[in-house]
N, C-alpha and C positions, 0 to 999 in steps of 0.2 A: 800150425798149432790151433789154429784158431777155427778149423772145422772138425777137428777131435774133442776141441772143448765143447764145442758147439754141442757136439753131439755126447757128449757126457752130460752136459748138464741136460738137453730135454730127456736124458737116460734117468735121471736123479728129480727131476721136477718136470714132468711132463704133462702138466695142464691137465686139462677133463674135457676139453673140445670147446668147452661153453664158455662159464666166466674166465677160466685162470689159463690165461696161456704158458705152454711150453717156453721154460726159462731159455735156453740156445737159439731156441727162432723167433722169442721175446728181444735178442739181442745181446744179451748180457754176457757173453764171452768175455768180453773186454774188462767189464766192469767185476766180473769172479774173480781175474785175473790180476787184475790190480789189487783186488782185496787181497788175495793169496800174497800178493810179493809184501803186502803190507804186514803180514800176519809170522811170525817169528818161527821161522822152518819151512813157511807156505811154501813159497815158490819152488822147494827143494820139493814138498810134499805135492803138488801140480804135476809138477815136472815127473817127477817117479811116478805117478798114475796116470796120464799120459802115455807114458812110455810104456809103460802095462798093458795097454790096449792094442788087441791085434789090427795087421790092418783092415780093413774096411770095417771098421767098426761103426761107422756113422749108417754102414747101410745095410747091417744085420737088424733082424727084426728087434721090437724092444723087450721082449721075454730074453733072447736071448743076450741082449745087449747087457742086460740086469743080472744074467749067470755070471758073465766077465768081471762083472763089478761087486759081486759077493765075492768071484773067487780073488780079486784082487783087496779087498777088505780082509778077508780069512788070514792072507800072509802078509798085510802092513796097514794094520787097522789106526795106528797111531797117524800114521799120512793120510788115509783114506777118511778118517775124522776130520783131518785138518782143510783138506776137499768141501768136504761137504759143506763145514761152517763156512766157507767164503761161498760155494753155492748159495745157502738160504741166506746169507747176508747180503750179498746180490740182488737176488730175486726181491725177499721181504723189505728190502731198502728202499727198491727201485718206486719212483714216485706214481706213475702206472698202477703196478701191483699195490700202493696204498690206495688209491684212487679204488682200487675192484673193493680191495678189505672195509674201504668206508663207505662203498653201495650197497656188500652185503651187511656188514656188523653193526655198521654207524657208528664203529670208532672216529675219529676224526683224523684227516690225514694229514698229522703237523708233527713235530718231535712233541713230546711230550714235556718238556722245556720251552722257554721262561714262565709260558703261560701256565704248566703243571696242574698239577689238582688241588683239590680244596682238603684243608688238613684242619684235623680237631684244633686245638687252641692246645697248646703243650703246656701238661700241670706240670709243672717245677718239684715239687711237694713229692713226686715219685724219684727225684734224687735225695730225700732225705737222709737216709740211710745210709746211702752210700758218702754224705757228706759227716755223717755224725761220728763213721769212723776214721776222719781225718786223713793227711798223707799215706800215701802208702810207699812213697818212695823215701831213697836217705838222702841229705843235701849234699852237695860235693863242694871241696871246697875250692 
């Protein structure tokens, strides 16, 4: 499995040569993989696209590699979504790939939590309204 995945994901994220390397020879089989079983249908939806793939798919060119992978989207786009989210979850996870996005963008490569961003000072005074008309529910007893 783990060199059809291989080869579906640098099918799906295939780097540019330069900064962004190809997610499958990035490593990340393992780690889409996991995402998928974690992901509600994934691993059902993996596993069916997968198996969609003729064989020697890994060493068909990547034009063609990409025909396969529309015509298996066309007839189960609901699983072949489900593919892909744990693809870019993978990939854009992956501390590496934060590492290139913070050399090019100067995001910075942390969750965006506890530290978070800097937030106005919340006016209260824009729930007035919504306080002036009281309950909206009935009490029960």
């Amino acid at each position: 499995m783990t060199g059809r995945l291989t080869a579906l994901l640098d099918t799906l994220l295939p780097g540019d040569g330069a900064d962004w390397p190809a997610a499958g020879a990035h490593g990340l089989a393992v780690h889409a993989a996991t995402l998928a079983d974690d992901m509600l249908g994934g691993a059902e939806a993996m596993a069916a696209v997968l198996d969609a793939l003729p064989q020697g798919f890994a060493d068909l060119p990547q034009l063609r590699r990409e025909e396969f992978l529309h015509e298996i989207e066309a007839q189960d786009a609901a699983r072949f979504d489900a593919v892909i989210t744990a693809a870019y979850n993978a990939y854009y996870t992956d501390p590496a790939i934060r590492d290139i996005i913070e050399r090019l963008t100067g995001y910075p490569n942390r969750p965006p939590q506890p530290e978070g961003y800097v937030l106005d000072q919340f006016d209260e005074s824009l729930l007035d309204a919504v306080k002036a008309r009281g309950p909206i529910w009935r009490p029960v007893d």
